[in-house]
Phi, psi and omega in degrees: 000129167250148166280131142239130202207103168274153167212168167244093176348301221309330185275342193265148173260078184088124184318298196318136167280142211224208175293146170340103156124359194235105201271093216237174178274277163348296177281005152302283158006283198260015163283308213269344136327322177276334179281294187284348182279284186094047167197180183281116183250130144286136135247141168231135190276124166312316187212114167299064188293138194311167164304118165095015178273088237297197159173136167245341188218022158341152165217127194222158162239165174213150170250145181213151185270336203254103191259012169269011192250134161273124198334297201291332193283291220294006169273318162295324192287276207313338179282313177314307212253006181239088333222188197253353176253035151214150191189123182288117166269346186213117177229155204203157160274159182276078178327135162326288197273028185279146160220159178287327168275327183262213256304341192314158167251333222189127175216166160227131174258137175238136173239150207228111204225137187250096202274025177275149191278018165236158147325101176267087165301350187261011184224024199289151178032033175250340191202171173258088166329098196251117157293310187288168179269141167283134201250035187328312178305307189287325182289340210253315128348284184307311163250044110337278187317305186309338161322099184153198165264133155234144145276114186286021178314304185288025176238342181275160181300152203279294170333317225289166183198013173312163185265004153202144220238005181273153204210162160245140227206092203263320196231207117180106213263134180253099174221152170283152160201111181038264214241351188234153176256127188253164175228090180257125166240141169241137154203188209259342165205203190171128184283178172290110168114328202307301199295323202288300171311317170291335179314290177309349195272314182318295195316312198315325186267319178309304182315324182128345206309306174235182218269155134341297161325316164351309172296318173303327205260338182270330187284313206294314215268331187077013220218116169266004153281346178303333210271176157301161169291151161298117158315170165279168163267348172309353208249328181292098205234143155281132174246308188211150157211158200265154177212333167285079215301320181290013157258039174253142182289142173276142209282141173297000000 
């Protein structure tokens, strides 16, 4: 069965499920998958998104023996049984060899930085509160450049340790909306870190710190010291993944 599945990060450490008693998405999941299966379900998730991180469009699969529950009950039982900040929107059948991270093609991520001159309580951990003013055309400069096949090392995380860092970066879009600036990337993958760093590099440059060029000097150095601070996460939603190469925007 694939899963499409929204949430609100905040309370959870993450998609990955984690030692007893440490409150994941995933292990929300496959409780309430179990309770209507009436047996033991793996979910696997397209993307692990960090402790606070969103989702509007997740995508997971689960396999099941029990055909007696029908697609429209068993999404209402589980949607019954799953806390008010995850909500299945969809279950649809499957290929046998469909997985939600190993067929992926594509995922896009939006990040959301909140420019108003007060604290949007009403949106605490929903967005990154940026005081300072922002510049969307030099971010938007900027992440123009990031467009292409690249090695994104120097935007990933220090940890990172995969055995290639190289990546394609099909869109990446800077627009205002009113008090707020969003940053949607689609690209075929994404390191541990990757959007949140860039987010972070993007501000440096909304601000003024550094030229637009900047970016061009990181993808050149490979040096994550070169890059921005990590956003927070708060500001970060999985909006879609791809599973189908031709619904991918073709690289400019």
């Amino acid at each position: 069965m694939k899963l499409v599945i929204s949430y609100d990060g905040r309370r959870y450490h993450g998609w990955q499920r984690q030692a007893p008693g440490v409150e994941t998405v995933q292990e929300r999941l496959e409780h309430a998958a179990m309770r209507v299966l009436h047996h033991p379900v793996t979910v696997h998730g397209a993307g692990r998104t960090d402790a606070g991180v969103h989702a509007e469009g997740q995508v997971a699969n689960l396999h099941t023996t029990n055909l007696a529950v029908p697609l429209s009950g068993m999404r209402r039982a589980m949607n019954a049984r799953l806390p008010s900040d995850i909500v299945i929107r969809s279950i649809t059948p499957a290929a046998a060899e469909f997985h939600a991270s190993r067929s992926a093609v594509g995922k896009t991520y939006r990040y959301r930085l909140y420019t108003g001159p007060q604290r949007p309580v009403e949106q605490a951990r929903r967005v990154w509160w940026y005081w300072r003013p922002l510049d969307a055309e030099r971010m938007s400069d900027a992440a123009e450049r990031l467009v292409g096949r690249h090695d994104f090392r120097g935007l990933a995380s220090s940890a990172e340790d995969r055995e290639t860092t190289v990546r394609t970066i099909f869109r990446c879009d800077v627009s205002r909306q009113e008090d707020e600036i969003h940053v949607a990337v689609t690209g075929d993958g994404f390191l541990y870190n990757m959007v949140r760093n860039i987010v972070g590099t993007l501000a440096e440059i909304g601000r003024g710190h550094w030229p637009a060029e900047r970016v061009e000097n990181i993808l050149a150095s490979r040096d994550r010291r070169d890059a921005g601070p990590t956003a927070p996460p708060d500001g970060l939603s999985m909006v879609c993944v791809y599973y189908d190469p031709a619904d991918l925007p073709s690289v400019r």
